[in-house]
C-alpha positions as CSV (number, residue, x, y, z in Angstrom):
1,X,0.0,0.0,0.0
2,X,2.8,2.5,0.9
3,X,4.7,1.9,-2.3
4,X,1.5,2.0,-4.5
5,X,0.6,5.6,-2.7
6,X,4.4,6.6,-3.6
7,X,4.0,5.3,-7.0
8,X,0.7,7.5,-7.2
9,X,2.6,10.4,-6.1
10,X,5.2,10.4,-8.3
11,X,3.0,9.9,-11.3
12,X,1.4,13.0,-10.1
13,X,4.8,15.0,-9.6
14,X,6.1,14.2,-12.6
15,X,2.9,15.4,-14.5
16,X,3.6,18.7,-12.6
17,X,7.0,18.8,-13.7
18,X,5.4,18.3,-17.2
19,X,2.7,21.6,-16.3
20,X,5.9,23.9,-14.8
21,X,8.1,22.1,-17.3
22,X,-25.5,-12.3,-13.0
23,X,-24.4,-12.4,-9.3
24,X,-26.4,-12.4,-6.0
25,X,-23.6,-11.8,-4.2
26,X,-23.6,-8.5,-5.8
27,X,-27.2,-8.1,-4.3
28,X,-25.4,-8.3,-1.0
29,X,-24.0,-4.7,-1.7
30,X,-23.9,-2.9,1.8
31,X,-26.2,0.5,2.2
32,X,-25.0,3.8,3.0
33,X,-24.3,3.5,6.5
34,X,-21.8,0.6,6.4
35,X,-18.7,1.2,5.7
36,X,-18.1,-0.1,2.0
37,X,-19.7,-2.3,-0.5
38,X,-17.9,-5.7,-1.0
39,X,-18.0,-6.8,-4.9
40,X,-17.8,-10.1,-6.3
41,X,-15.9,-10.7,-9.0
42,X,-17.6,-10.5,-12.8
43,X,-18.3,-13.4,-15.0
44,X,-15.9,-11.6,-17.6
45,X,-12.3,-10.7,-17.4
46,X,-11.3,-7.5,-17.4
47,X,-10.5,-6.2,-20.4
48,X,-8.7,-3.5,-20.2
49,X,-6.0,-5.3,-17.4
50,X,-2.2,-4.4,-17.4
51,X,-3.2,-0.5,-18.6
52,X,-0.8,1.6,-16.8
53,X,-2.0,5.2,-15.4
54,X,0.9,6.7,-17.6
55,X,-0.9,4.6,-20.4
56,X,-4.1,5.4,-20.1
57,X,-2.9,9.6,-19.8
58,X,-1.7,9.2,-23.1
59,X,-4.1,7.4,-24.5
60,X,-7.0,9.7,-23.7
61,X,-4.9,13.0,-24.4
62,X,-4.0,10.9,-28.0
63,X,-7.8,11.1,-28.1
64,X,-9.3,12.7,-31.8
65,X,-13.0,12.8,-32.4
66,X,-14.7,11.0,-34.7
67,X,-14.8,11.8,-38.3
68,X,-18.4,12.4,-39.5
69,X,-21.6,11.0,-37.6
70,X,-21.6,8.6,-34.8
71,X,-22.7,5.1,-36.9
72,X,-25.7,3.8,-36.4
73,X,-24.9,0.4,-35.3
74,X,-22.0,-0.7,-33.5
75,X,-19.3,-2.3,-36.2
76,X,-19.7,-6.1,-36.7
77,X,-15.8,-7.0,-35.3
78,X,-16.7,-5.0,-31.8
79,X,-20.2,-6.0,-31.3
80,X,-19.1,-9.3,-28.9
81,X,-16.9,-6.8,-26.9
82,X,-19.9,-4.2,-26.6
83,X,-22.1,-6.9,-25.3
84,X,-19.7,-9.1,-23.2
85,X,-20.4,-11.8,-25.4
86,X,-23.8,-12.0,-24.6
87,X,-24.0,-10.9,-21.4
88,X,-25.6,-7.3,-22.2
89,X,-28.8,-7.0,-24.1
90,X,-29.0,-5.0,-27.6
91,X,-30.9,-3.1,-28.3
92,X,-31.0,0.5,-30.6
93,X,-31.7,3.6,-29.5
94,X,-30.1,6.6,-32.3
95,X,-28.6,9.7,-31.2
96,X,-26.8,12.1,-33.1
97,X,-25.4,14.8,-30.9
98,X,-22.7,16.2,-32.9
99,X,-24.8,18.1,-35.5
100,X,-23.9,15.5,-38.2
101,X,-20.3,15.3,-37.8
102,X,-19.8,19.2,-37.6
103,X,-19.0,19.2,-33.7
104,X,-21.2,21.4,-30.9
105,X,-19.7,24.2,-28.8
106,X,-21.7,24.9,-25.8
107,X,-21.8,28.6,-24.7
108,X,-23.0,30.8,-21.3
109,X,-21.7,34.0,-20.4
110,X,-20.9,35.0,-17.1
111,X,-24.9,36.2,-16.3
112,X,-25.7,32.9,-17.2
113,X,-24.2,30.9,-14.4
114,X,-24.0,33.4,-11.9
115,X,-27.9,32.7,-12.5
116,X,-27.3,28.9,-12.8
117,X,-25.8,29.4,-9.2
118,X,-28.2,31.2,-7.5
119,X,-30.7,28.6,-8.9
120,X,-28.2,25.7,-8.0
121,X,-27.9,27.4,-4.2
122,X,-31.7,27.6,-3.7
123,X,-32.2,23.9,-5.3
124,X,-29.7,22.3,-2.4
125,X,-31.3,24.0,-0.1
126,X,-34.1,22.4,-1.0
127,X,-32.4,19.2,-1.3
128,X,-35.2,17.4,0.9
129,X,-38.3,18.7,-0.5
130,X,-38.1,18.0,-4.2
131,X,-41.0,19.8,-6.3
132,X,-43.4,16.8,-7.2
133,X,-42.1,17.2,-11.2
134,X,-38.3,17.0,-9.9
135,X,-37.0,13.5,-11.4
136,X,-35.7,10.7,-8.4
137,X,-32.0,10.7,-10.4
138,X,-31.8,14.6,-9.9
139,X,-32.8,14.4,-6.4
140,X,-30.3,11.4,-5.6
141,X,-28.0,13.9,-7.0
142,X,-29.1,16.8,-4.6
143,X,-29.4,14.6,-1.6
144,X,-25.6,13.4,-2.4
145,X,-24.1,16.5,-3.1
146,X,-25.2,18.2,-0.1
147,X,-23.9,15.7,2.3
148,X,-20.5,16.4,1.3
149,X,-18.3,19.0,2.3
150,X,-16.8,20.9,-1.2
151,X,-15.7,24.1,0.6
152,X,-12.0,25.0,-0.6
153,X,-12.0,21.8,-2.5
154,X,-10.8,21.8,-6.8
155,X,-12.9,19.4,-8.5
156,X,-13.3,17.8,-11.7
157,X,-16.1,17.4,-13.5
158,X,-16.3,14.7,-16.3
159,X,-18.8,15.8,-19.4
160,X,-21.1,18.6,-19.4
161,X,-23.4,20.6,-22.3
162,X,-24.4,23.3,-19.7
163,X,-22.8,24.0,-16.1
164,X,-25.4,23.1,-13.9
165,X,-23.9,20.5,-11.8
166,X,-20.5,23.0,-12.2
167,X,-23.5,25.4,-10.6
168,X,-23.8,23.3,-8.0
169,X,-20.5,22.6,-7.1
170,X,-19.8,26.0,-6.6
171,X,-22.7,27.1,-4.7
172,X,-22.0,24.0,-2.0
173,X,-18.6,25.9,-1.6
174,X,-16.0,24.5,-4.0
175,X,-12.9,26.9,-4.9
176,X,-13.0,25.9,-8.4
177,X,-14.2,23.5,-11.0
178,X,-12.5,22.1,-14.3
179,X,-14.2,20.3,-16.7
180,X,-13.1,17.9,-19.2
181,X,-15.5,17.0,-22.4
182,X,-14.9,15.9,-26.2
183,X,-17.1,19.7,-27.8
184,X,-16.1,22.8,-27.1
185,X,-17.4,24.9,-24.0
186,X,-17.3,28.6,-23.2
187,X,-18.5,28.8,-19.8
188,X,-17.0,32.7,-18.8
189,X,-16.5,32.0,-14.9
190,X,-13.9,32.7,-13.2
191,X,-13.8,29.7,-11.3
192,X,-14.4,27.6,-14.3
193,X,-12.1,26.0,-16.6
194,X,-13.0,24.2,-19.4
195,X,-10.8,21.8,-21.6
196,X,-10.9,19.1,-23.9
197,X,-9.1,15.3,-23.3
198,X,-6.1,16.5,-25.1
199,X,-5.2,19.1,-22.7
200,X,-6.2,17.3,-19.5
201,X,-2.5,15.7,-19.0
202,X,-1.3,19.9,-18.6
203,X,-4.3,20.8,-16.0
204,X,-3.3,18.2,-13.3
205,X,-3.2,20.0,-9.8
206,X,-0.2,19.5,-7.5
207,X,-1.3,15.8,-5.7
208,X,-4.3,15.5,-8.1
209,X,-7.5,16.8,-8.2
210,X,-9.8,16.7,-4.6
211,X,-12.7,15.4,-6.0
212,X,-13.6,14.2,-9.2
213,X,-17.6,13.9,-10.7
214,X,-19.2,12.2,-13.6
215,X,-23.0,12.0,-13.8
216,X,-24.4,10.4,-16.5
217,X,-21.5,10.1,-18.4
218,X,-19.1,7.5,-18.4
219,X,-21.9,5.3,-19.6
220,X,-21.8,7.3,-23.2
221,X,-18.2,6.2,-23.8
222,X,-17.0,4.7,-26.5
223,X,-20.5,4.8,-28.4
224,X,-19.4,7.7,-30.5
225,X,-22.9,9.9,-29.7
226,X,-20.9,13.2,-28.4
227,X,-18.1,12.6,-31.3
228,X,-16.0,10.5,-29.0
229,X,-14.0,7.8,-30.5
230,X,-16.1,4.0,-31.0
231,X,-14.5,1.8,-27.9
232,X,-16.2,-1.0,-26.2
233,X,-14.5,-0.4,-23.3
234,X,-14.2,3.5,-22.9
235,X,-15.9,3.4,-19.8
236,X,-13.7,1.4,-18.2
237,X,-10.7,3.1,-19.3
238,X,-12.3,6.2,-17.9
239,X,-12.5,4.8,-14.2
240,X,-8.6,4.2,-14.7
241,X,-8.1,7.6,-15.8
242,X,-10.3,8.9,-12.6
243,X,-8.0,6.8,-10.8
244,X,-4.7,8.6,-11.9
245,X,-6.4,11.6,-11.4
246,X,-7.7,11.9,-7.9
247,X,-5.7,12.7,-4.7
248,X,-5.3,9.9,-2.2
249,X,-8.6,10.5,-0.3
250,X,-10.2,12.1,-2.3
251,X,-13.9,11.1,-3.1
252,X,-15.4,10.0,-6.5
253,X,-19.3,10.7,-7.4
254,X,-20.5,8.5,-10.1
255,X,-23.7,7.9,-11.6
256,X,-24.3,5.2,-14.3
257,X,-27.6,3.3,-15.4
258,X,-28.0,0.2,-13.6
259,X,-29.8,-2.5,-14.4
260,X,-29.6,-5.8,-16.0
261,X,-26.8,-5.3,-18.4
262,X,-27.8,-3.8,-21.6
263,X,-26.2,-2.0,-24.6
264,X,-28.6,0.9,-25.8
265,X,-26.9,2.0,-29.3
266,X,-25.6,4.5,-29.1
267,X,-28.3,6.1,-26.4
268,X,-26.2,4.8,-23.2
269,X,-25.1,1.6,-21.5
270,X,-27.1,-0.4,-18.7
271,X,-24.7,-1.4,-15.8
272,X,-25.8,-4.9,-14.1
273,X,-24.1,-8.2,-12.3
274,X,-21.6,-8.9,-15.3
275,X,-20.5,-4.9,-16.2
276,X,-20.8,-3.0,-13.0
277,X,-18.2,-5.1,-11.1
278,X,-16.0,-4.2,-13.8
279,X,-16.6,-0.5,-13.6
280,X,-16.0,-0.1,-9.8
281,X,-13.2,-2.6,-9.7
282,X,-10.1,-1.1,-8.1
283,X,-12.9,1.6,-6.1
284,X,-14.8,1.1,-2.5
285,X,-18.0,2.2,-2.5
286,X,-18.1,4.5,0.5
287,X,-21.7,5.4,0.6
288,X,-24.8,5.7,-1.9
289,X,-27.5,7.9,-2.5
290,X,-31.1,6.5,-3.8
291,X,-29.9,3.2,-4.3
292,X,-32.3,0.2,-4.5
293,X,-30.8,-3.4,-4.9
294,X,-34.4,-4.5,-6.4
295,X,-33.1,-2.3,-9.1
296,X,-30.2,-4.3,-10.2
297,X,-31.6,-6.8,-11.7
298,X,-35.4,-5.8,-12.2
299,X,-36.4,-5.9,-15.7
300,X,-37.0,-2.2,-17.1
301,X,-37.4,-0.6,-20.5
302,X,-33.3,0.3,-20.9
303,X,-34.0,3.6,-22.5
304,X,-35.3,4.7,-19.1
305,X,-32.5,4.9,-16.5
306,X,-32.3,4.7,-13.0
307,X,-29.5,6.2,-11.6
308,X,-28.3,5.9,-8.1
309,X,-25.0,8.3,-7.1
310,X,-22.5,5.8,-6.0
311,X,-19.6,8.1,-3.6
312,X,-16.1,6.1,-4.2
313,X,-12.8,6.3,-2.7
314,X,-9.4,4.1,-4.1
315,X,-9.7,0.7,-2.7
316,X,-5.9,1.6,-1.5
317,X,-6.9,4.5,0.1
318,X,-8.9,2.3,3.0
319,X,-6.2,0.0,3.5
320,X,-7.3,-3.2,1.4
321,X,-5.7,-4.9,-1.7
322,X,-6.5,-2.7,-4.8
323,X,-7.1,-4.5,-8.1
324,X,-7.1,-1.7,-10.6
325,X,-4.0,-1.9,-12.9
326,X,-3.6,2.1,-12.8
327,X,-3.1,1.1,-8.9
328,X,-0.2,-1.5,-9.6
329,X,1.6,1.5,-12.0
330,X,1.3,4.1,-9.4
């Protein structure tokens, strides 16, 4: 444990240097008030084992966007690796958020989010009397973000097409917020910094970054929807990359679908007993907000998610063997 913290740490420092220079055991998943989840292992290997965090850096700041439209259907010689063989339903939902292949850039002047705060403000304090049109996953999100103490803290935000979770971080007290996504944003704050994967090596923060968040994002990776490259297993390289990013102790706050596994092209994908273990391997889960165990493996229309925030920390962090291969590098 001390040599992989070490490791971590001088990962991080020389990144500086860089910048100056089907389970039911899984239905045994502990609530909030225990003191961390304990996973079982997936039915599938991992496929993305043996990537280094220096790997992984490079490969996401090597990252180009796609050239033309998103496809419509995954391509014939990945469609095994989408689905885990099997494991994950298909199914096709078709979204094309790159304006045909021309690319979006997201605008809001400074008037805007100072408004987007003061909305932000008044919704957390409102946190536990949701309006009766305010949807469960934006009130899990409320509920969680509250509990936790931002002030002072830099944070990273994974994905965004308008900064109203950046709103809220900076209304709960957070000193600033960078955020990382494939289009191009203008968000004139301040205390907002926007950049895309190729620049996110030369934004790294002394120790890494306090706290890092991704809500309803991760699960969009690799499916080529927001321009992004077509991987099968984007989202898993982008828990390894959250991994090389975050300071020891630091929490992680992570919403995905989950369900019974499913593969919604290119809508999103549905996190259940055989991909979910993958995505949190190497991570304890600390604590949850709105999470239902029925919902793991209930059957539901996969175009309708449910989406639990899951609060993690590095497995290393609390002491116990991590199994991430960005934890072996650092």
């Amino acid at each position: 444990k001390k040599m992989a913290n070490k490791r971590r740490g001088l990962f991080l420092a020389f990144v500086g240097s860089k910048q100056q220079s089907g389970s039911m055991l899984l239905l045994a998943l502990l609530p909030m008030l225990c003191a961390a989840w304990t996973l079982p292992a997936s039915p599938v290997p991992n496929p993305i084992e043996g990537e280094t965090c220096m790997r992984t850096v490079r490969r996401y700041a090597a990252l180009t966007k796609l050239d033309g439209p998103p496809p419509r259907h995954p391509p014939d010689h990945l469609l095994s690796e989408f689905t885990m063989g099997g494991l994950a339903a298909r199914s096709d939902f078709f979204v094309d958020d790159t304006l045909k292949g021309q690319g979006t850039h997201y605008k809001f002047d400074r008037s805007s989010i100072d408004n987007l705060i003061s909305q932000a403000s008044r919704a957390l304090k409102m946190h536990d009397r949701p309006s009766p049109r305010q949807k469960p996953n934006v009130q899990y999100v409320l509920r969680a973000l509250h509990k936790h103490n931002w002030s002072g803290l830099h944070v990273l935000v994974y994905g965004s097409m308008e900064p109203w979770h950046e709103a809220l971080l900076l209304s709960a007290g957070a000193r600033h917020v960078t955020v990382v996504e494939y289009n191009k944003l203008t968000y004139d704050h301040p205390n907002i910094t926007t950049i895309q994967p190729s620049q996110l090596h030369l934004e790294i923060p002394d120790g890494g970054y306090d706290a890092v968040v991704s809500f309803s994002s991760f699960d969009h990776d690799g499916l080529g929807r927001y321009g992004d490259p077509i991987d099968p297993n984007a989202d898993l390289r982008a828990m390894g990359l959250v991994s090389c990013m975050l300071r020891k102790g630091g929490s992680f706050f992570l919403t995905v679908p989950v369900g019974p596994d499913a593969l919604v092209w290119n809508l999103h994908r549905r996190y259940g007993t055989a991909r979910l273990p993958l995505l949190l391997q190497g991570w304890d889960v600390a604590w949850t907000e709105g999470w239902d165990v029925d919902r793991l493996t209930a059957k539901a229309d996969p175009r309708h998610s449910y989406e639990p925030v899951l609060v993690l920390r590095h497995a290393l962090d609390s002491g116990r063997q991590g199994q991430s291969q960005a934890h072996d590098e650092l």
